[in-house]
C-alpha positions in Angstrom: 0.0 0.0 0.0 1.1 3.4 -1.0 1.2 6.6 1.2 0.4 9.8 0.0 4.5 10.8 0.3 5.0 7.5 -1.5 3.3 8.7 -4.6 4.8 11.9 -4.3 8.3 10.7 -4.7 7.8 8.2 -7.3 6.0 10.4 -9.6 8.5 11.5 -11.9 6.7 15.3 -11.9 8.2 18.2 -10.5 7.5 18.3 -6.9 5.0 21.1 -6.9 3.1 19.6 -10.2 3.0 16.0 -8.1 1.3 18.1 -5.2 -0.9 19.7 -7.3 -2.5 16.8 -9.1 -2.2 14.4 -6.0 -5.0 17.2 -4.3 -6.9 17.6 -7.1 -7.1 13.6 -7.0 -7.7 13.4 -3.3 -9.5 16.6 -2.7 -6.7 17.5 -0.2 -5.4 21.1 0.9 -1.8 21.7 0.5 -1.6 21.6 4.3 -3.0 17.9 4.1 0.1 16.9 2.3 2.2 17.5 5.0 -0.1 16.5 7.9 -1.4 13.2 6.4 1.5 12.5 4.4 1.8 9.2 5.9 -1.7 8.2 5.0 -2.2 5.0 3.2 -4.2 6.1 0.0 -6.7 3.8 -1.8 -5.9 2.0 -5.1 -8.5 3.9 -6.8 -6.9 7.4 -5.6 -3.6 5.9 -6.8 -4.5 5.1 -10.0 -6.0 8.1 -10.6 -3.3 9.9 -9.7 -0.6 7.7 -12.2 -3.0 8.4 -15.1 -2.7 12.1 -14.5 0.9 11.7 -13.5 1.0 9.5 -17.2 -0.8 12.6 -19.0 1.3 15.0 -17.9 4.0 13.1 -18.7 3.2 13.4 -22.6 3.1 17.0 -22.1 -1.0 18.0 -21.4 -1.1 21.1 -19.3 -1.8 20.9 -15.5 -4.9 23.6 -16.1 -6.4 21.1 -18.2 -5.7 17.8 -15.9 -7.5 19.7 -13.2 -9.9 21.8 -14.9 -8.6 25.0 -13.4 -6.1 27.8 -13.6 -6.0 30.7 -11.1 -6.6 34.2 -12.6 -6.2 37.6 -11.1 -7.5 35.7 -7.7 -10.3 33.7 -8.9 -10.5 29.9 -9.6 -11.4 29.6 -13.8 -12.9 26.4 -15.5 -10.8 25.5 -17.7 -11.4 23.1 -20.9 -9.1 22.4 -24.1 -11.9 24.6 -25.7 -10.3 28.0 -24.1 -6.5 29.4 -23.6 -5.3 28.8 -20.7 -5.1 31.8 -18.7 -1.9 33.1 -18.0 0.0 35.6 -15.4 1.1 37.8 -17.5 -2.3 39.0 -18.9 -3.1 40.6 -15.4 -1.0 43.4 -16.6 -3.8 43.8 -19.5 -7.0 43.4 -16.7 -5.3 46.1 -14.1 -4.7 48.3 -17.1 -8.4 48.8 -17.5 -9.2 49.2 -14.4 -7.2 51.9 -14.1 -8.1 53.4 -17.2 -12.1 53.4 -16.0 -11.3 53.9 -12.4 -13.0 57.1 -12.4 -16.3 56.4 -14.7 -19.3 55.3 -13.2 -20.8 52.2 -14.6 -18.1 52.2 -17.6 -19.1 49.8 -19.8 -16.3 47.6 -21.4 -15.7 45.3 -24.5 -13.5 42.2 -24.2 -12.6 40.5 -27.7 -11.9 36.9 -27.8 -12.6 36.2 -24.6 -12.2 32.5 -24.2 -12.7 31.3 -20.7 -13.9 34.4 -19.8 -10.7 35.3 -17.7 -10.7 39.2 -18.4 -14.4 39.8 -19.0 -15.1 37.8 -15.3 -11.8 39.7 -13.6 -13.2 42.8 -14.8 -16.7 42.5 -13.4 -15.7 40.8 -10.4 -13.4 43.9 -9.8 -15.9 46.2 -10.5 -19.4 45.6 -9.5 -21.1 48.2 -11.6 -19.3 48.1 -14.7 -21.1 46.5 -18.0 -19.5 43.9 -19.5 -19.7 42.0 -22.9 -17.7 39.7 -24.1 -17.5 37.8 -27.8 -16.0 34.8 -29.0 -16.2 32.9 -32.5 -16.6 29.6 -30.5 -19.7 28.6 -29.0 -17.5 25.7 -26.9 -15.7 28.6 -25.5 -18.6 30.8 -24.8 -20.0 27.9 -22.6 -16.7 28.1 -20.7 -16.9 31.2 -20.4 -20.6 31.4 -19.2 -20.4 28.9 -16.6 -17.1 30.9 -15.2 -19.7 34.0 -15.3 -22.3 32.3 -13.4 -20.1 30.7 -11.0 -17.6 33.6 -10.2 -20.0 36.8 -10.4 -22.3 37.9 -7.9 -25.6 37.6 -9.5 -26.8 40.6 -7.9 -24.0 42.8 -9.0 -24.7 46.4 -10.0 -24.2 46.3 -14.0 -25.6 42.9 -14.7 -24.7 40.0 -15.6 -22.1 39.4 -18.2 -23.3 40.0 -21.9 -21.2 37.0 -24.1 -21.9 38.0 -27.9 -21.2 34.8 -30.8 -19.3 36.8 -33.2 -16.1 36.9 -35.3 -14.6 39.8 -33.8 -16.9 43.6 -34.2 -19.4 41.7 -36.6 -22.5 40.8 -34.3 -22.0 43.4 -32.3 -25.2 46.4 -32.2 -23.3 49.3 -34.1 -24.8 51.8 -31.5 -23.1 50.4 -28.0 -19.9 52.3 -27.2 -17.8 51.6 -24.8 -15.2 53.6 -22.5 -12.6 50.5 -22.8 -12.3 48.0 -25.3 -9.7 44.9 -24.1 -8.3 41.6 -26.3 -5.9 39.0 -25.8 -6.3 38.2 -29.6 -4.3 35.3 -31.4 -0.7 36.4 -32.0 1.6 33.9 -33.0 2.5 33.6 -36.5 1.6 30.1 -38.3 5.2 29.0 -38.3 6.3 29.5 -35.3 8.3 26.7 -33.4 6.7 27.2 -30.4 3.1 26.1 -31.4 4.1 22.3 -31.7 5.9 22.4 -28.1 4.8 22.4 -24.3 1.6 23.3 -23.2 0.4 25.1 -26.7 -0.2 21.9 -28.1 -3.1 20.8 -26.4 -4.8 24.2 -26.3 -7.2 25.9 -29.6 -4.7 26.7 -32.0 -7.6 29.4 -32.8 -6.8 31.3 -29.6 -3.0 30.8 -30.0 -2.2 31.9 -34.4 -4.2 33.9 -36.8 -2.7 31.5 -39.5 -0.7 34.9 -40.7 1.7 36.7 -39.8 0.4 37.2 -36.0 -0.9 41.1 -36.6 -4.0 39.7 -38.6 -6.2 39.3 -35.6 -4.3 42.4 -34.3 -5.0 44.5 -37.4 -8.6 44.0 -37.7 -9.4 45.1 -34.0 -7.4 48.2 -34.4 -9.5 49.4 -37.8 -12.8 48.1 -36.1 -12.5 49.5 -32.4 -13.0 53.2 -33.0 -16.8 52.5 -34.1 -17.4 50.9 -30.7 -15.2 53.6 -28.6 -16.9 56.8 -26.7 -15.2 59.7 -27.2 -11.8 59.3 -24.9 -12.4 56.0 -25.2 -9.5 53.5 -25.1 -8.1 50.1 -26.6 -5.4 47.6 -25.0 -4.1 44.6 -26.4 -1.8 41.9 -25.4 0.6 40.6 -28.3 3.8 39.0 -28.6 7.4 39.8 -27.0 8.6 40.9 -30.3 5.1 43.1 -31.8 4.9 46.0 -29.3 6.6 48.2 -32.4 4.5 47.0 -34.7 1.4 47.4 -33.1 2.3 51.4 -32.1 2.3 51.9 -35.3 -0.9 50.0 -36.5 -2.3 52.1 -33.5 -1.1 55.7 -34.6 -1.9 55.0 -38.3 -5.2 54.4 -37.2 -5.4 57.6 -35.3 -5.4 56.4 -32.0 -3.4 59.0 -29.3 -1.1 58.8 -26.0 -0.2 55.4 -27.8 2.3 53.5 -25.7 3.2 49.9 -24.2 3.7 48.4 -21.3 6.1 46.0 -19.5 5.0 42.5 -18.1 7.5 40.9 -14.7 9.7 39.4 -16.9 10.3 42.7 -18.8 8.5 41.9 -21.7 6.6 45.1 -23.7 3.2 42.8 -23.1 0.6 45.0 -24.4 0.2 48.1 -26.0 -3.0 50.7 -25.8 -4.4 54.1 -26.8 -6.8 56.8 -26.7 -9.3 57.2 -29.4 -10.8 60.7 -29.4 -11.5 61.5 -33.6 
């Protein structure tokens, strides 16, 4: 018979992935691996845990094993239908709030929105504030819906979430306008390396390239968000380590002001935003 610690060592996972799947199989705290350590686990729980141990093995994220990733403090379903959220895009979610800190009842569009992770953060953060959020996928939209339901406070002050079924601007009602428009849009070109390697896999390649260069996805938001911005309205989007140039100049082209970008923890010019007022 195996203890907990047993399984632990003889997994084969980085210590701190081995915990992590060993309490999502057990339904354990992390303080329950140290104090019950030396608790003989049942075969079922043991198997259990060696097929996730097995899966990860081959590379399948730990978000999907589990079904979760933590986001800007709250707990996100998460499917192979939706990116997996990921630290860095905080930096676009406390950009916005900053940017509508002062507006009463802003109301803010979220492009692409895949599980939901920026659309949810933002309406958790701010009760009042009226959210929509649109995705191509209907699988995704369902992710993203039950995140809604589950994370939101159904009484909250703007509403509930509005989740749109459109590629990009298209179904959206030409006369909403919104003080903040926000996308995490596909970025990577179609040949890049790293789409056949780690945890990018096993996610939508839909979320992850635009089958192009990586400014497709980028370009079309910049010409379409100025018909959904108020005046003073503004724009952010995340992109990739090397783009931040690139999408300035899309940006200014376009007519957008006070264009600039912004550093992620590791450095990295994340996301870039500006000020529409024409």
């Amino acid at each position: 018979m195996s203890t907990a610690a047993d399984v632990l060592r003889a997994s084969g996972l980085p210590p701190l992935e081995a915990r992590v799947l060993l309490m999502h199989v057990l339904g354990w705290r992390r303080t329950e691996l140290i104090t019950r350590d030396q608790e003989t686990l049942d075969d079922a729980s043991v198997a259990r845990f060696e097929a996730l141990v097995a899966r990860r093995l081959d590379g399948e994220p730990i978000a999907q094993l589990v079904g979760r990733r933590e986001f800007f403090g709250l707990d996100f379903e998460v499917t192979p239908d939706v990116l997996i959220p990921r630290p860095e895009t905080e930096l676009l979610v406390e950009t916005v709030l900053g940017i509508i800190a002062g507006t009463p009842n802003p109301r803010v569009l979220d492009l692409g929105t895949g599980s939901g992770a920026i659309a949810v953060s933002l309406a958790h953060a701010r009760p009042d504030a009226k959210v929509w959020a649109v995705d191509r996928s209907p699988a995704a939209l369902d992710v993203a819906r039950s995140n809604a339901v589950r994370l939101l406070d159904a009484a909250r002050a703007g509403g509930p979430v509005t989740f749109v079924a459109s590629d990009w601007t298209a179904n959206l009602e030409p006369s909403l306008l919104f003080e903040a428009i926000v996308s995490n849009p596909p970025y990577i070109a179609s040949g890049d390396p790293h789409l056949e390697q780690g945890d990018l896999r096993f996610e939508p390649r839909g979320a992850l390239t635009d089958e192009s260069d990586g400014l497709s996805a980028i370009r079309e938001i910049v010409e379409k968000a100025p018909f959904l911005l108020a005046m003073n309205g503004a724009l952010w989007l995340e992109h990739g380590y090397d783009q931040a140039d690139a999408v300035r100049r899309l940006m200014q082209a376009r007519g957008f002001s006070d264009v600039h970008s912004l550093r992620d923890l590791a450095g990295i010019e994340r996301c870039t935003g500006g000020v529409f007022t024409a």
